[in-house]
N, C-alpha and C positions, 0 to 999 in steps of 0.2 A: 759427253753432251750429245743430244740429239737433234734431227735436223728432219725437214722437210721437204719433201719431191714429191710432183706428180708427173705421173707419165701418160701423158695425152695420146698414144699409140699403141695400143698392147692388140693380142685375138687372146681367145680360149675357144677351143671346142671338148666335146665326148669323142667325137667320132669324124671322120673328114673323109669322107666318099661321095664325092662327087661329080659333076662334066663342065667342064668351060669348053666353050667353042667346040666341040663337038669330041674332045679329050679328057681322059680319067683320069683323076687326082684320087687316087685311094693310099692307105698304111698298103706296104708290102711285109707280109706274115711268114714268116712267123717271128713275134720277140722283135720287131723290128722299128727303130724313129725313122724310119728311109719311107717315102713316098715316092710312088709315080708321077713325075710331075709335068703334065703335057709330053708323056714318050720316052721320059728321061728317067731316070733314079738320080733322086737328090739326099739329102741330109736335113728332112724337112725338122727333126726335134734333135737338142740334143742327144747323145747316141746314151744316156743315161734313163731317157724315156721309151725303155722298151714295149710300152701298150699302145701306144699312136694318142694316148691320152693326157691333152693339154691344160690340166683341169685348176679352177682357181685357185685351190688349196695348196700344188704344187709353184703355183705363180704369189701366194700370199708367201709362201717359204722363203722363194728369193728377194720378192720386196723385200720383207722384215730383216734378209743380210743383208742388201743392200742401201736401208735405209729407206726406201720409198713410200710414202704414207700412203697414196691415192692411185688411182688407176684409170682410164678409160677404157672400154674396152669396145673396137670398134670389129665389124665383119669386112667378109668379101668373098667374092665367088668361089674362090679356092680353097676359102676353110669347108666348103658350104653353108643352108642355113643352119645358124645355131640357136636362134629365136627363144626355142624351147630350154634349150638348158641358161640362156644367159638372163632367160627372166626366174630365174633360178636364183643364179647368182646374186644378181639385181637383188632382189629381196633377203637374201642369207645373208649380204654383208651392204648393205648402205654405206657405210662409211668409207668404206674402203672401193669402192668400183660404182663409176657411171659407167652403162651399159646403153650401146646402139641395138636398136631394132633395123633387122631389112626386109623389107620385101622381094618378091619376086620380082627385080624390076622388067624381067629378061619375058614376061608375057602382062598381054593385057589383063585386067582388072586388080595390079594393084593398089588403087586408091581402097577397093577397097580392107584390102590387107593391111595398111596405111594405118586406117582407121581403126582397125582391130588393132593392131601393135601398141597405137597411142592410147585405145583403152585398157591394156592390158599394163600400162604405167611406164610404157618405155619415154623417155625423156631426150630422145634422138634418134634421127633415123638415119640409114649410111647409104650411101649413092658410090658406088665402086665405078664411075662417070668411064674412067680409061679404059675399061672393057666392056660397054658397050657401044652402040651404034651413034657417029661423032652429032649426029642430028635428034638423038634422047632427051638433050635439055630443052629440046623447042617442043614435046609434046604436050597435046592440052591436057592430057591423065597427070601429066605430071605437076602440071600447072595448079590442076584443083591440089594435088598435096601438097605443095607448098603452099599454097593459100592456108591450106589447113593446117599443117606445122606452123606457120606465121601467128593462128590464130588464138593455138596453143602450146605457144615459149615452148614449141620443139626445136632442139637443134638440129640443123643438117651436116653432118659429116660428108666428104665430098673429096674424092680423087679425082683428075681429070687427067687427060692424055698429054702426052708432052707437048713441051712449048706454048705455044698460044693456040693450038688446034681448036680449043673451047671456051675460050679467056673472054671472046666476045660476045658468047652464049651465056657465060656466067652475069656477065656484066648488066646484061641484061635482068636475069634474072633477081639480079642485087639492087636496081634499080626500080622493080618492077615491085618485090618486095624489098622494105627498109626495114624493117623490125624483124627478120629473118638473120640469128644469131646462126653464123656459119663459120665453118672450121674446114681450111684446104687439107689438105693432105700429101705425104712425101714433099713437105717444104719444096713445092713447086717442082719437083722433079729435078733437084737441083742441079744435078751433071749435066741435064742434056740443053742443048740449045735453048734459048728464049725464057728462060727458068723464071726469070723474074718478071716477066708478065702476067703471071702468075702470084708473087709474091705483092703485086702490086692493086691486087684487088684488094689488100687487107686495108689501102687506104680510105675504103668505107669504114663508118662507125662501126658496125658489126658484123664483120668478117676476120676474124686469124689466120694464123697460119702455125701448123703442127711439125715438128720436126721425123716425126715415125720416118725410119726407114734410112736417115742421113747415115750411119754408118755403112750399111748395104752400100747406101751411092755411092761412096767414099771408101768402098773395100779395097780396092787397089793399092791407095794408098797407105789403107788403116792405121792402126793406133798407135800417134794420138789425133791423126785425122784435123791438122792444118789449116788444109784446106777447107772444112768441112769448117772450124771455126771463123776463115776469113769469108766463109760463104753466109753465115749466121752475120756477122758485123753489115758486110755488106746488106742483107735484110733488113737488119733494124734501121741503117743509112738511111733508108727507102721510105719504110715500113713506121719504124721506131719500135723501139724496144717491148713495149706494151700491146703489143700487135704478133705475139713470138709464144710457141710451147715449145717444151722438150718433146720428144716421143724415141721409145724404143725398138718398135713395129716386132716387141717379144714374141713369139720366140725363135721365128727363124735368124733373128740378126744373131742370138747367141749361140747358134753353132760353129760361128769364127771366132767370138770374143765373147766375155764371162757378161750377166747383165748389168752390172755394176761398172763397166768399161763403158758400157752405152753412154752414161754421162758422164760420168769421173773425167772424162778429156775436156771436159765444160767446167767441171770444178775447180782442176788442176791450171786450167789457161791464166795465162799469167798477161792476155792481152784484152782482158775480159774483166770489169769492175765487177764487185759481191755485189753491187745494187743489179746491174744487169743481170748477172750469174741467178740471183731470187729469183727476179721476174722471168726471166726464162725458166726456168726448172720448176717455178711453182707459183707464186701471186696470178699472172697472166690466168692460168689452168684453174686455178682456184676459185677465179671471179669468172670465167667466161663457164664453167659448167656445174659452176653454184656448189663445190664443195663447202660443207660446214668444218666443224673443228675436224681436223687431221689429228691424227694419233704422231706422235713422237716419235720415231723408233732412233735407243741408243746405236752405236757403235760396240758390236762386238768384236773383241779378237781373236784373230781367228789361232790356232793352236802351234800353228808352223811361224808365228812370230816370237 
């Protein structure tokens, strides 16, 4: 029998050469999923992705084992932009991936970049808030975007810095605009202090909250990640259930864990109702980024069973 998921937190790039803060994020070559990552050598792809190439065809492979019908697929500084290949995407598979547009928010004039994105059909824009300057939300360029996402049923995708660093900047903003369908990000940064200040903006009409990146947070501990479920409960406590997505933040989180572990610890919770377990894993994502019918995917087994 088959089943339904979407994953509110995925990336894809062609290519990831880039600068944040004044440090290279490039593939190290040759044959190589390792990235320079601010100074460091990391394990940015599985080590099965020898081209530095994240592409959705290879992300449609592991949905379809994993079961996952839908996709979001949001940016950030570190993939760099992807713009171009993801209105690609965007268009090659509808059904299967809602795609974020971003601008350059890191220099003046992106409104009107803004504009351009949403005419080129992007149905979301992504504000990566945590890196940059804690006083970003208050400018007025940003202000006409949002006016203008507001005005056209764009959503804003939206990471912010830990704790409540921006919580009262946002709040504003959510108050300033009502009809502004917004999605937090890194489920409020859940490890680190004040987290649910965060989760507590979802108690406007139109604001969620995405789970991308909860295993990461919860690495230490990992699978089946406990904690990470009594951190979920306690949100919907808050929040309530209808207020909640899954997200994977694919594909750095599966270089520790397979992308099917991402949720399966959601599945598997035994402290968790199947009504919760849907709306988390998929109704929530489905109504808030306006998927139509999902495709099915059966369960296959795999050959070592």
């Amino acid at each position: 029998m088959g089943q339904y998921i979407i994953d509110a937190h995925a990336h894809l790039w062609l290519n990831q050469n880039t600068v944040v803060n004044g440090s290279p994020i490039y593939q190290l070559e040759p044959n190589r999923s390792r990235s320079m990552f601010f100074g460091e050598e990391v394990q940015m792809l599985p080590p099965y992705m020898t081209d530095g190439q994240n592409t959705a065809e290879r992300f449609l492979s592991n949905m379809d084992y994993a079961q996952v019908s839908a996709a979001v697929i949001t940016q950030e500084f570190i993939d760099g932009l992807q713009n171009g290949y993801l209105q690609v995407v965007g268009r090659q598979y509808p059904d299967r991936f809602f795609v974020f547009g971003m601008p350059e928010w890191r220099q003046p004039g992106y409104y009107e970049q803004a504009l351009s994105l949403i005419a080129k059909g992007f149905r979301g824009l992504k504000i990566p808030a945590a890196r940059l300057p804690k006083d970003f939300l208050e400018e007025d360029e940003l202000r006409k975007v949002l006016f203008l996402m507001q005005g056209n049923d764009i959503i804003l995708g939206i990471e912010l810095m830990d704790g409540d660093a921006q919580v009262g900047q946002m709040e504003e903003i959510i108050q300033e605009y009502p009809r502004l369908k917004v999605a937090i990000g890194h489920f409020g940064m859940v490890t680190r202090p004040h987290w649910m200040s965060q989760i507590k903006l979802a108690r406007h009409e139109n604001v969620y909250v995405e789970s991308g990146g909860i295993t990461w947070l919860f690495n230490d501990e990992f699978y089946p990640f406990p904690s990470a479920i009594r951190a979920i409960k306690e949100a919907a406590d808050e929040v309530g259930w209808q207020k909640l997505m899954w997200g994977s933040d694919y594909p750095r989180t599966i270089t520790a864990i397979t992308y099917k572990m991402s949720y399966d610890f959601v599945t598997k919770s035994k402290e968790l109702t199947d009504d919760e377990k849907r709306m988390f894993l998929c109704d929530n994502a489905k109504q808030f980024f306006g998927f139509g019918d999902l495709v099915e995917l059966p369960y296959i087994k795999n050959m070592s069973e």
